[in-house]
N, C-alpha and C positions, 0 to 999 in steps of 0.2 A: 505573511512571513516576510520577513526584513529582506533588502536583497542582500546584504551581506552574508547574512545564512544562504541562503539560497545560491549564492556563487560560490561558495565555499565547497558547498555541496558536488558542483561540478567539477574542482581542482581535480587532476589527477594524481593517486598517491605517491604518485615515486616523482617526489617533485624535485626537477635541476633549478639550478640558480636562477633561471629569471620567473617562474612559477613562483621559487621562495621568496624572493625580492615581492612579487604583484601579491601573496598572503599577506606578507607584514603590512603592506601598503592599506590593503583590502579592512584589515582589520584595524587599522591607524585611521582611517575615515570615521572609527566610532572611538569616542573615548572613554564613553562608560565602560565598553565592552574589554578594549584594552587595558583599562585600569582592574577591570574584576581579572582578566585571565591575566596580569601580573600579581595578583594579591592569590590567586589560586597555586601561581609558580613559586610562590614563597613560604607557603603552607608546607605543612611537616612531609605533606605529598611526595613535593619534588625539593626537600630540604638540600641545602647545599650551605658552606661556609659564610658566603659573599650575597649579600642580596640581590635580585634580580631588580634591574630597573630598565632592562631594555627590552623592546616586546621581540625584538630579530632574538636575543638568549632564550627567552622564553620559549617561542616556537623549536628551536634545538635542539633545547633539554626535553622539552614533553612531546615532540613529536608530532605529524599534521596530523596521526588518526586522533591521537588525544587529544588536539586543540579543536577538532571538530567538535566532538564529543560534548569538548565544553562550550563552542561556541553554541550547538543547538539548547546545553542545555540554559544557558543564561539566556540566549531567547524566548526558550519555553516561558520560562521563570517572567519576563519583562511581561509578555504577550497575557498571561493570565493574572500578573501581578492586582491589576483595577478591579476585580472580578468581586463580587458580594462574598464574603466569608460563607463558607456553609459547612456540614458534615459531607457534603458531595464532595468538594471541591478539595475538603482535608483529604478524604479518601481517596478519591482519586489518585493524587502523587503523589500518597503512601506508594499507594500499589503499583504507581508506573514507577518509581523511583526502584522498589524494592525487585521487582521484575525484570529492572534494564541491571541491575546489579548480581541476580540469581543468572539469568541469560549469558553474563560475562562469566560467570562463574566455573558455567555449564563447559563451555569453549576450553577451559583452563581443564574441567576433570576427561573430558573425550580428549586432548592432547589437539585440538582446534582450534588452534590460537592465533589461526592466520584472519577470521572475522567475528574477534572478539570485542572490538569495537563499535562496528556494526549491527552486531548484537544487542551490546549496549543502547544503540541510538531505534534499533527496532523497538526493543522493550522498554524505553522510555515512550515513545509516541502510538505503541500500538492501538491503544484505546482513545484517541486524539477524535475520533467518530464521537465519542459520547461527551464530550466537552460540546459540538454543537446542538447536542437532543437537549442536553440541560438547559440550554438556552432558550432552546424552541416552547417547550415546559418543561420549568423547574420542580412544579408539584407537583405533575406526575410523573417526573423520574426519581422524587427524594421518596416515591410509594415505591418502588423498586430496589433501594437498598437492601435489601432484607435476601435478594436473587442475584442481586447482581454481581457479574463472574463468578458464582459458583459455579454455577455450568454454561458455559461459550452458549452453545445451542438454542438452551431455555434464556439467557438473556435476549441475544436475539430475536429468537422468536416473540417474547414480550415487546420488546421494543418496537416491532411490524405491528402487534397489536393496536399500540399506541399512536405511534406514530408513520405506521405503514412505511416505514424502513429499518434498518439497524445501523447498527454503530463501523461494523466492517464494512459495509459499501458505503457509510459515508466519510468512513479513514482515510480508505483507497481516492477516494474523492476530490477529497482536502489533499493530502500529499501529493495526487497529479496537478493538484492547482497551485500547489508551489513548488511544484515541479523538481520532487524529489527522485531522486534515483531510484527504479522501476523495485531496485530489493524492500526498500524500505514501505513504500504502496504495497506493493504484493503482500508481509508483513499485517501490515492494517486489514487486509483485504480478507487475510485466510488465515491469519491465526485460529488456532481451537478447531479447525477444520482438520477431517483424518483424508479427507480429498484431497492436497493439496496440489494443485497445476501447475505452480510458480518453481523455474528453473533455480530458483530461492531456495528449493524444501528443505533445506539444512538448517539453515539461519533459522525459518518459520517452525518448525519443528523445536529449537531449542525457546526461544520465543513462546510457543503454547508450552513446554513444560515446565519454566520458568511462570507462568502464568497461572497454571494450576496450583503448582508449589506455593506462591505467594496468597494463596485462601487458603491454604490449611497450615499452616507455618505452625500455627498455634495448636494443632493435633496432637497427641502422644503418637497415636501412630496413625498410618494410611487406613481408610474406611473402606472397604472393599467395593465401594463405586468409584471411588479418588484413584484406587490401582486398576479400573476396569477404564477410567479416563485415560490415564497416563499407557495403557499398556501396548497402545501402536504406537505410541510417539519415540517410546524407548525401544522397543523393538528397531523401527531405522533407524534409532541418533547411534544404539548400538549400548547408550550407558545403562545400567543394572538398576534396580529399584531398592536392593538396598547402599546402591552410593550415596541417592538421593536423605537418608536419614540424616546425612550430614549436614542438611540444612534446617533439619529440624531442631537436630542438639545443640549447631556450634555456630552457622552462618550469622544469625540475625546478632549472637554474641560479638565476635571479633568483625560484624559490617558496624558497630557502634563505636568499634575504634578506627576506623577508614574515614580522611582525614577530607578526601573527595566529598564524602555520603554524608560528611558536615557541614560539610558545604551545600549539599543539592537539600536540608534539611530546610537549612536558612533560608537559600532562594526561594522554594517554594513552601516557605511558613508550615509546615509539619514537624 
């Protein structure tokens, strides 16, 4: 992980003027990175009269939780860019993209909007474990498509078969090794878990439902195990199972006009 991700990560949100000053700086060391997060601030996103040429405007208008957001994800995007084409690797940030966007969603219908962000960047990296298994072997995890996240557990549990670990302990892993902020580890570590131990459980809780949601998007309705998954997570987040049909009829609709998720399509070729 780049260090400029990686220190980003540490800023403190409520950043005063010389914190603001050491971001613009932080991020002016890279110029590809600053060229993409002003060509994102001039997208219909953060549409404005006058165009944005200066990255100190940029950060302003969209915000430090938004320019993280974007800076992990144009990292993400760089770091797997080289990678062999496959149906994995499509798959994959379908489902993390679509997941860190369902997660933000979720924040917004519980009235949670104070780590909606964070949500976001959970649900973009949670499954960041299984980008190293495909490496490890590639054909035998592309025999795993067919399971894979439908059910948390049953992946898992395959994945030890395999490769005598899984994807969550080796999320938690990667993200202590680039020494992400303990919510976002924790996240990788216990999604799809109904245990979960992480002073986190809000966040990870939206994150696994968000997660579920994204394999069955394509269902008419909930299958009476998909509501027997989902039915402790919604019990603590508090939201109702019939809120969630609203991502069934309308979400994936008006996320094709979200001018951001045309963006994250681009970067990571899906």
């Amino acid at each position: 992980m780049p260090d400029v991700a990686t220190k980003i990560l540490t800023f403190a949100e409520d950043l005063d003027e010389v914190s603001f000053s050491e971001l613009e700086s932080l991020i002016s060391m890279d110029p590809g990175l600053t060229a993409k997060i002003l060509k994102v601030a001039n997208s219909a996103l953060y549409a404005r009269q006058q165009q944005i040429t200066r990255l100190q405007t940029a950060i302003s208008l969209m915000g430090f939780k938004a320019i993280k957001s974007l800076v992990m994800l144009l990292t993400a995007s760089n770091m797997f860019s080289t990678k062999k084409v496959s149906p994995f690797y499509k798959y994959f940030w379908q489902h993390s993209l679509v997941t860190a966007f369902i997660a933000q969603k979720l924040c917004d219908i519980s009235g949670n909007t104070r780590i909606r962000e964070e949500c976001f960047l959970a649900g973009l990296l949670h499954d960041i474990g299984q980008m190293s298994l495909i490496e490890e072997g590639n054909k035998a995890y592309d025999g795993m498509m067919e399971i894979i996240n439908q059910k948390e557990d049953r992946t898992c549990e395959m994945e030890r078969e395999l490769f005598g670990t899984d994807h969550r302990f080796l999320g938690r892993k990667i993200m202590e090794s680039w020494n992400f902020p303990s919510i976002y580890c924790d996240a990788a570590g216990e999604h799809g878990s109904v245990n979960i131990q992480s002073p986190h459980k809000e966040l990870i809780t939206y994150v696994t439902i968000a997660d579920i949601l994204t394999t069955v998007l394509h269902e008419f309705d909930f299958s009476p195990e998909v509501q027997q998954q989902l039915t402790p997570f919604l019990k603590y987040s508090g939201i109702r199972l019939e809120q969630l049909k609203y991502f069934q009829d309308s979400f994936m609709i008006e996320l094709k006009d979200n001018k951001l998720f045309q963006e994250c399509k681009i970067l990571f070729r899906v």
